[in-house]
FINUDO-285599 format. One record per residue: residue in three letters; y, z, x of N, C-alpha, C, O, CB in turn. Coordinates in steps of 0.2 Angstrom, whole numbers, plus 2048, in hexadecimal, padded with zeros to 3 digits. Each point is the difference from the previous one (the first is absolute). Glycine has a CB too. Layout:
BEGIN
alaYZXYZXYZXYZXYZX
...
This chain:
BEGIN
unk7FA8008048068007FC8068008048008028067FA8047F1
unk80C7F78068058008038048078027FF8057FC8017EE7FF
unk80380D8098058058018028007FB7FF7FC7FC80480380D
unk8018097F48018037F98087FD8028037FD7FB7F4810800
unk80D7F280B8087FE8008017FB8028067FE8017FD80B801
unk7F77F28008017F77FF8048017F87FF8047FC7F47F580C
unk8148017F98057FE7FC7FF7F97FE8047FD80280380B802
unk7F57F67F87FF7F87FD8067FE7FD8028037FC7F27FF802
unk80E7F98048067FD7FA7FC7F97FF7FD7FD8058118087FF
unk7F37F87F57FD7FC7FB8077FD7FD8058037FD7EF803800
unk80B7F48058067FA7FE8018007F97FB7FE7FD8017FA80D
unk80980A7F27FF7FE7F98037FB7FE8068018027F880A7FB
unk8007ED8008047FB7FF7FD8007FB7FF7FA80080680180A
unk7F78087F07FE7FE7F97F97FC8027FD7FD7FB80F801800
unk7F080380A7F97FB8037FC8067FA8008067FE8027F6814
unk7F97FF7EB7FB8037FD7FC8067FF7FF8047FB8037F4807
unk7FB8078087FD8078038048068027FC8048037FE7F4800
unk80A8087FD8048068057FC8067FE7FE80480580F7F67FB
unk7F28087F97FC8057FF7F98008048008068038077FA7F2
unk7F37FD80B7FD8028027FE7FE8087FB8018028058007F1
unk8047FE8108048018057FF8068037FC80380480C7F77F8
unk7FE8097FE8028078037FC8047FE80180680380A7F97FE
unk7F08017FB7F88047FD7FC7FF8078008058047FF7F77ED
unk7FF8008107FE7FE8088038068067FB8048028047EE7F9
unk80680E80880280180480280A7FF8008058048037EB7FF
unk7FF8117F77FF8067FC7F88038007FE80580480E7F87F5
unk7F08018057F98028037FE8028067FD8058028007F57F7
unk80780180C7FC8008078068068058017FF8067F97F07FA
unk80B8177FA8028048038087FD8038038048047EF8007FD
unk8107F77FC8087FF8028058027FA7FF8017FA7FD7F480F
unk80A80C7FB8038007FB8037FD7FF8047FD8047FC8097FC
unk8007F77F78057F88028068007FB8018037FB7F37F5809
unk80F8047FF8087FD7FA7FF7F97FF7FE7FD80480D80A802
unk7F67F87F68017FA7FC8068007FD8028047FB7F27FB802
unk8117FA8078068028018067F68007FE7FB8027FB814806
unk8097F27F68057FA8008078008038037FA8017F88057F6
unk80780880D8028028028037FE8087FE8058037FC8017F3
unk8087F680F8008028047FE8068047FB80280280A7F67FB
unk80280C8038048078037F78058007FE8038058137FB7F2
unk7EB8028027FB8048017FA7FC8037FC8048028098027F5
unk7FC7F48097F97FD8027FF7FF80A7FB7FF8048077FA7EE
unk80480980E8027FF8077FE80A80480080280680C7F07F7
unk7F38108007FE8077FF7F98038027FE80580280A7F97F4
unk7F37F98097FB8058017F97FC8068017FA80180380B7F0
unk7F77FE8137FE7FE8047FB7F98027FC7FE80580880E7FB
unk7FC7F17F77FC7F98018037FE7F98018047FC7F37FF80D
unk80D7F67F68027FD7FD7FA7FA7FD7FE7FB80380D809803
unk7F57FE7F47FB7FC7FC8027F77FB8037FF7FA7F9812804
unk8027EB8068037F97FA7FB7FC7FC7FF7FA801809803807
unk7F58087F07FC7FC7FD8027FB7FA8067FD8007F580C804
unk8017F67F98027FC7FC7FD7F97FD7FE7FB80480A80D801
unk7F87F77F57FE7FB7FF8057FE7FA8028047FC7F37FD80A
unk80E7F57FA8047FC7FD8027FA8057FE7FF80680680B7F2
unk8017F48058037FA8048048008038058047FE7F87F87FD
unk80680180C8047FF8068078017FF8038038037F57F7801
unk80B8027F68068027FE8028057FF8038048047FD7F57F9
unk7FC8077FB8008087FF8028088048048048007F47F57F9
unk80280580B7FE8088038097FE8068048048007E87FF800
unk8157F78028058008068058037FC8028068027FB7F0805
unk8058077F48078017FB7FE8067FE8058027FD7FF7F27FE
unk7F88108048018077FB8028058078038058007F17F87F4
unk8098018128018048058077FD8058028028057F08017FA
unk8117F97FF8087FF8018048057FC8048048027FB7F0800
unk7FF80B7F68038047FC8028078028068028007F47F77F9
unk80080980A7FE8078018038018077FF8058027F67FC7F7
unk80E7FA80C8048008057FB8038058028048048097FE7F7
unk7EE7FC8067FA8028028007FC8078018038067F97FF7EE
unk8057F680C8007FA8048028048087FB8018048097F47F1
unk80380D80D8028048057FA8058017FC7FF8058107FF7F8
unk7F48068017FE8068027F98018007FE80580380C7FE7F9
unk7F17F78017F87FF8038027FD8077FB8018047FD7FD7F1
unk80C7FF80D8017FD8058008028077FD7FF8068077FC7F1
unk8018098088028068037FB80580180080180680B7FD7F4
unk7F08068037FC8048017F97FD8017FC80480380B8027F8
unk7F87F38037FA7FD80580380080A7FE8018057FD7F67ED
unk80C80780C8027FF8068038068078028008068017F67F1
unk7FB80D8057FF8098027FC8028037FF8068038057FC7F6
unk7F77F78067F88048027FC8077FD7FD8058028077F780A
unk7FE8027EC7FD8077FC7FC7FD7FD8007FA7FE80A80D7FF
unk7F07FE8017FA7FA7FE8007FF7F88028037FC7F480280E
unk8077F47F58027FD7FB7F97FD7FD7FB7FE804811801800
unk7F27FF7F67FB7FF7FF8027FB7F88028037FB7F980980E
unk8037EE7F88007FA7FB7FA8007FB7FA7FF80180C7FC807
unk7FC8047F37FB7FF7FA8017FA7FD8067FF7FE7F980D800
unk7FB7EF8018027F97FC8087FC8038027FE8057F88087EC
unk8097FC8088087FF8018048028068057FD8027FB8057F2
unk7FE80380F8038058047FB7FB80980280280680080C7ED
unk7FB7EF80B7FD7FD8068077F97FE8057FF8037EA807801
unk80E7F67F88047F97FF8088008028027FB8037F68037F4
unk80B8088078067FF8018028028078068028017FC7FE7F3
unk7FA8008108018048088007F88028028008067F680F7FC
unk8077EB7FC8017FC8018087FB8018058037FE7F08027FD
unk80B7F68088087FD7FC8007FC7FA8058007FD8007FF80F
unk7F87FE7F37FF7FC7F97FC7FE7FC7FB80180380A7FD800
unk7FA8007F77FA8017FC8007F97FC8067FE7FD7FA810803
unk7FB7EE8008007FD7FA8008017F98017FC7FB7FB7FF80D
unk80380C7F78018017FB8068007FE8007FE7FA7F8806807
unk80D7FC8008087FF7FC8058018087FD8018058028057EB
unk8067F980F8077FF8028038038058047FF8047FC7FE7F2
unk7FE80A8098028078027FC8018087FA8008028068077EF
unk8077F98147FD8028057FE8068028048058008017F4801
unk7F38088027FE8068008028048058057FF8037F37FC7F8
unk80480B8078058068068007FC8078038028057F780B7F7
unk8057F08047FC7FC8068018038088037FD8057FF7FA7F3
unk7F98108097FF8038037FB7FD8047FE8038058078047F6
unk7F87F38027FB7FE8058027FA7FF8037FF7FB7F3809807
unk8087F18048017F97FD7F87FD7FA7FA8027FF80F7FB810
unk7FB7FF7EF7F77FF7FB8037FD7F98058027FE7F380B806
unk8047F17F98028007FA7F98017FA7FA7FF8018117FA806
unk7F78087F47FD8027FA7FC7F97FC8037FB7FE80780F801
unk7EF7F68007FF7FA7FF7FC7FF7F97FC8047FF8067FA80D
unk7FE7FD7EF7FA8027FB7F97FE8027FF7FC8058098027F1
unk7F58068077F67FF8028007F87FB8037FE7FB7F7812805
unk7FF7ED8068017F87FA7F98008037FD8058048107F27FB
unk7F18047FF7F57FE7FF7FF8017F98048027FC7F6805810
unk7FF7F87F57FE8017F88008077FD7FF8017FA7FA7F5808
unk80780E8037FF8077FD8068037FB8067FE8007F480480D
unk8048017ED8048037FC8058058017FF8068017F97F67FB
unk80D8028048088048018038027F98017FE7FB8017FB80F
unk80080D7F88008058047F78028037FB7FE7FD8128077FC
unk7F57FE80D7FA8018028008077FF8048048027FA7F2805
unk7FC80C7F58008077FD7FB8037FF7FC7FF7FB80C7FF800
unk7F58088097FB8028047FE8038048048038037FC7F87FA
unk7FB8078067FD8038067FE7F98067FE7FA7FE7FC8137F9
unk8087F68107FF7F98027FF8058078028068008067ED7F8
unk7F580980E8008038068067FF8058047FB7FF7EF8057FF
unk80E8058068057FE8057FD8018077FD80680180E7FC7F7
unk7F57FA80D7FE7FE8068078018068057FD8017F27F97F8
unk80781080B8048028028007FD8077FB8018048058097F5
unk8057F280A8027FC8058028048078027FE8058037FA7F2
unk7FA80F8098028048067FE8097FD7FE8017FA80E7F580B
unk7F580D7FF8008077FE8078027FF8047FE8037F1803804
unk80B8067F38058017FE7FF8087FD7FD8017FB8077F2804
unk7FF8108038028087FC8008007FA7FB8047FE80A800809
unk7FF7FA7F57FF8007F97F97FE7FF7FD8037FB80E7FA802
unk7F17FE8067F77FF7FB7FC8048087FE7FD8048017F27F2
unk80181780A7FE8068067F88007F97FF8017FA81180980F
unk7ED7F67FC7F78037FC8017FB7F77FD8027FB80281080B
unk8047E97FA7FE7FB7FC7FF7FA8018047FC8017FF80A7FC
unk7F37F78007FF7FD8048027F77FE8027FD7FB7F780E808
unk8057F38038027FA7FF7FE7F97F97FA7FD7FE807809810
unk8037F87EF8007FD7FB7FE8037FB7FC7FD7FD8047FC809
unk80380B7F88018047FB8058007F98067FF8007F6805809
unk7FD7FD7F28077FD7FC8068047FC8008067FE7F87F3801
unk80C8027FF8078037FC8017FD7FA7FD7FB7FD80980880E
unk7FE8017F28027FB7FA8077FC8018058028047F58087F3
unk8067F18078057FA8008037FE7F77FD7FF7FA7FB7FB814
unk80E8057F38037FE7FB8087FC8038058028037F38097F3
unk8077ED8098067FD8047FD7F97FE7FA7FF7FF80A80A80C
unk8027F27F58007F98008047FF8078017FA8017FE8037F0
unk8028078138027FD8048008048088018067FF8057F37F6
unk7F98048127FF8058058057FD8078027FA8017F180A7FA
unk80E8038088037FC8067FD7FD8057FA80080180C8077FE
unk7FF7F58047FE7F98078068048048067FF7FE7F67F17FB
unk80281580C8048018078027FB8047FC7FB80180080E7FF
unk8097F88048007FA8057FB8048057FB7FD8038137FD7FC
unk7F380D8017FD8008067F78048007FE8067FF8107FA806
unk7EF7FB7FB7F78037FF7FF8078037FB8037FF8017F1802
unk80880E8037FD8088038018047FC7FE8068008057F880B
unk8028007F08028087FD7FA8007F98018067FD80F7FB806
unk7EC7FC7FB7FB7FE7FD7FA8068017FE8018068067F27FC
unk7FC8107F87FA8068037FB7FD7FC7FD7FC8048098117FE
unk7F87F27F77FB7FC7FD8007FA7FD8067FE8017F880B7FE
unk7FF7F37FD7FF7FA7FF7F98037FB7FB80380180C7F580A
unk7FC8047EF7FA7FD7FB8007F97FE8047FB8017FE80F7FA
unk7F87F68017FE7F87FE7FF8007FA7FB8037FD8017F980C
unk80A7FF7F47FF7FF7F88047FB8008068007FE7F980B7FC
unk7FE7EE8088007F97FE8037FE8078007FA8018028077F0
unk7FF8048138037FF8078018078057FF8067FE8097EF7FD
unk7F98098088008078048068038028027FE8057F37FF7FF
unk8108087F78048028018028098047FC8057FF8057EF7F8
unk80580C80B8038068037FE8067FA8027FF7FB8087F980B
unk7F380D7FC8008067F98028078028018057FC7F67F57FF
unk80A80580E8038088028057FE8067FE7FB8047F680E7F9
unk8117FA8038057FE8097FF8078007FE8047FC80D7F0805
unk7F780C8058028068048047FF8077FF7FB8037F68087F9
unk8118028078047FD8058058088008048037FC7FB7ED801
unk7FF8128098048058017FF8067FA7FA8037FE80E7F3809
unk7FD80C7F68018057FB7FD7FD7F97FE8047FC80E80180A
unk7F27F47F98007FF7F87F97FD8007FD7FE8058117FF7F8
unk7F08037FE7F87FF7FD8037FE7F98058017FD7F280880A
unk8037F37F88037FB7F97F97FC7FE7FD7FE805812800800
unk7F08027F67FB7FE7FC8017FB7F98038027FB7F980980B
unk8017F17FA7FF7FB7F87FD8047FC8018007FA7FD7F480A
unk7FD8107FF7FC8037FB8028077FF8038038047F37F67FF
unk8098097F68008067FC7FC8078037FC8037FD8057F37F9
unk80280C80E7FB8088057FE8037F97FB7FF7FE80F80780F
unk7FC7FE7EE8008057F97FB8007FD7FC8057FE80C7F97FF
unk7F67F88037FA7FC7FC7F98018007FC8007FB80B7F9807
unk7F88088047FB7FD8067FD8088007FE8028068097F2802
unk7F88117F47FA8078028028038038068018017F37FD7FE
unk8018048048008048088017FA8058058028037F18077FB
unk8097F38038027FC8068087FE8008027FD8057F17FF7FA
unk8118057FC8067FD7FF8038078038048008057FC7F77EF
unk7FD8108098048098027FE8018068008058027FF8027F2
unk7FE7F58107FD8018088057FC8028018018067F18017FB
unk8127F87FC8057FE8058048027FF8038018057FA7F87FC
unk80880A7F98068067FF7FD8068068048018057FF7FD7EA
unk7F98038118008088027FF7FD8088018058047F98047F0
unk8047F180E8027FF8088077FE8018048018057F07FA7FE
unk80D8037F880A8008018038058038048028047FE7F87F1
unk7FB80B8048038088017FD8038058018068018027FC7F3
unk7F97FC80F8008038088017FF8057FE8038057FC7FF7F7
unk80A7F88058037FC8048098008008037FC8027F07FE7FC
unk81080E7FD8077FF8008018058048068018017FB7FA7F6
C-alpha cells in the first residue's frame, strides 16, 4: 500500500472516469483531490491525466480551466505524472482527431486506428513491453489491459515507447521518459493487474 501522505491530484476536465480513478488510487492508500484548480493541483506530489472523449473537447475544457500552462509546467518540473487514454494522446502535438493543438510535450502525433478491425477498439488486449520499466515492476510480460479508443499515438521518437499492441496494426500503448508514464490503456479497468501498476507508480514517488 501506498504511503498514507502520498498527495494524488486528478485532472478534472468533465472526462468520464475521473471517479473511478480516484476509487483506484484511494484503495491503494493515497490521498487524492480531484481538482480543476490549478493553485491546488500544483499542491500535490504526482499528477494524474485520465480520461476518456475527444481531442477538442478535453483541450478546450482544459483551456477553459486555464490548466494547458500549468500541466506543462509541472511535467516540466520533473514531478511525476501519469497519462490515462486522453491523458496519454494529448501529451502529444496533434491529433487527427480535430483541430485543437495538443500539450505537445512530446513530438508525435495522434492517429485513427484503420484495418478491418472494429473501431472503437474496445476490450481486453495484450501489451508487449519494448524495454524494462518501474511502473510494470513483477508484471509480466504481455499482459493484458483493458482498452477503449479509436485512436493512438505515433511518437517521433521510438525510445520513449514502453509498450505496443496489435489490433489491426501494431500500435504505441505505453511511453515512458524521465518523470512521465502514460498509457492508451485503462489501469482502473484492468483488476489486479491494472492496481499493480497504480501501486508501482505510487512507489516510485
Amino acid at each position: 500500500m501506498a504511503r498514507k501522505n502520498i498527495r494524488i491530484g486528478i485532472i478534472d476536465y468533465a472526462a468520464s472516469n475521473l471517479r473511478s480513478v480516484e476509487k483506484a488510487f484511494t484503495h491503494l492508500g493515497a490521498e487524492v483531490i480531484v481538482s480543476s484548480n490549478a493553485q491546488e493541483l500544483n499542491t500535490v506530489d504526482a499528477l494524474i491525466f485520465p480520461g476518456q472523449g475527444s481531442n477538442d473537447s478535453a483541450m478546450q475544457a482544459l483551456s477553459r480551466a486555464s490548466l494547458v500552462e500549468p500541466i506543462i509546467e509541472f511535467v516540466n518540473n520533473d514531478r511525476p505524472f501519469l497519462g490515462i487514454c486522453m491523458g496519454l494522446q494529448l501529451l502529444m502535438q496533434s491529433s487527427e482527431e480535430g483541430i485543437e493543438q495538443c500539450l505537445g510535450l512530446f513530438e508525435g502525433k495522434v492517429k485513427r486506428l484503420s484495418g478491418k478491425m472494429k473501431i472503437p477498439h474496445i476490450g481486453w488486449n495484450q501489451v508487449s513491453l519494448t524495454r524494462q520499466h518501474q511502473a510494470f515492476n513483477n508484471l509480466p510480460d504481455n499482459s493484458y489491459f483493458y482498452f477503449v479508443h479509436s485512436y493512438y499515438v505515433d511518437p517521433f521518437d521510438d525510445d520513449i515507447v514502453l509498450g505496443e499492441t496489435e489490433y489491426g496494426l501494431t500500435f504505441c500503448s505505453a511511453i515512458a521518459k524521465d518523470n512521465i508514464v502514460a498509457t492508451q490503456f485503462h489501469p482502473e479497468k484492468s483488476g489486479e493487474i491494472g492496481l499493480s501498476l497504480y501501486k508501482n507508480f505510487l512507489a516510485n514517488i
